[in-house]
ROGU-37629 format. One record per residue (C-alpha): x, y, z; residue in three letters. Coordinates in steps of 0.5 Angstrom, whole numbers, plus 500, padded with zeros to 3 digits. Layout:
N
XYZALA ...
//
This chain:
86
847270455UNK 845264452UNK 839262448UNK 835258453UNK 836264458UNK 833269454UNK 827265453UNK 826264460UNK 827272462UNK 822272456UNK 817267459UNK 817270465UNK 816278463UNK 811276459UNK 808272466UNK 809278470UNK 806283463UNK 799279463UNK 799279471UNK 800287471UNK 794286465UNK 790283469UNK 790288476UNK 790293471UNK 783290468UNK 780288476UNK 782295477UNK 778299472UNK 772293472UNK 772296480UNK 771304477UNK 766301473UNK 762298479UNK 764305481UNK 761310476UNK 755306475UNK 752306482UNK 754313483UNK 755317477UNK 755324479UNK 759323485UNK 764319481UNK 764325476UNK 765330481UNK 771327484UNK 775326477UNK 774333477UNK 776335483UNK 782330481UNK 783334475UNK 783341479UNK 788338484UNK 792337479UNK 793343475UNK 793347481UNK 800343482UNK 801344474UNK 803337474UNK 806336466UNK 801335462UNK 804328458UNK 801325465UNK 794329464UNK 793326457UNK 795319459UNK 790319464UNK 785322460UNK 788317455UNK 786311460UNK 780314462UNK 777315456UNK 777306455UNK 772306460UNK 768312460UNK 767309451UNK 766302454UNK 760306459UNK 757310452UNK 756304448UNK 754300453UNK 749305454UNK 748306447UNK 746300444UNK 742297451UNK 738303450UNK 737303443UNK 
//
């Protein structure tokens, strides 16, 4: 492979990275939206999400990955609710 190809393989995983990044961003902007009309009832999904998976036993790398992902926003929430109120 020569150089000038590597680089535009490059380019264009990077492209396609940003625009993954991008999706992924909308989507947590849209729990966000979610949780902050109606919280208790966001919460009570998530757990009843999380009971589903542990009856199923899925592995628990997967569980802490998503708890991994969700801890972003649900900080995100606490400072933002944090430093409005103080």
């Amino acid at each position: 492979m020569n150089y000038t190809r590597a680089l535009s393989n490059r380019r264009q995983a990077v492209a396609r990275c940003r625009a993954a990044r991008a999706d992924l961003d909308a989507a947590v902007d849209d729990v966000i939206g979610v949780y902050q009309a109606h919280p208790f009832s966001t919460l009570a999904g998530a757990a009843g999400i999380g009971f589903v998976l542990a009856q199923l036993r899925v592995g628990s790398g997967l569980i802490r990955a998503g708890a991994r992902i969700a801890s972003g926003p649900a900080w995100k929430l606490a400072r933002q609710y944090l430093f409005n109120n103080l």
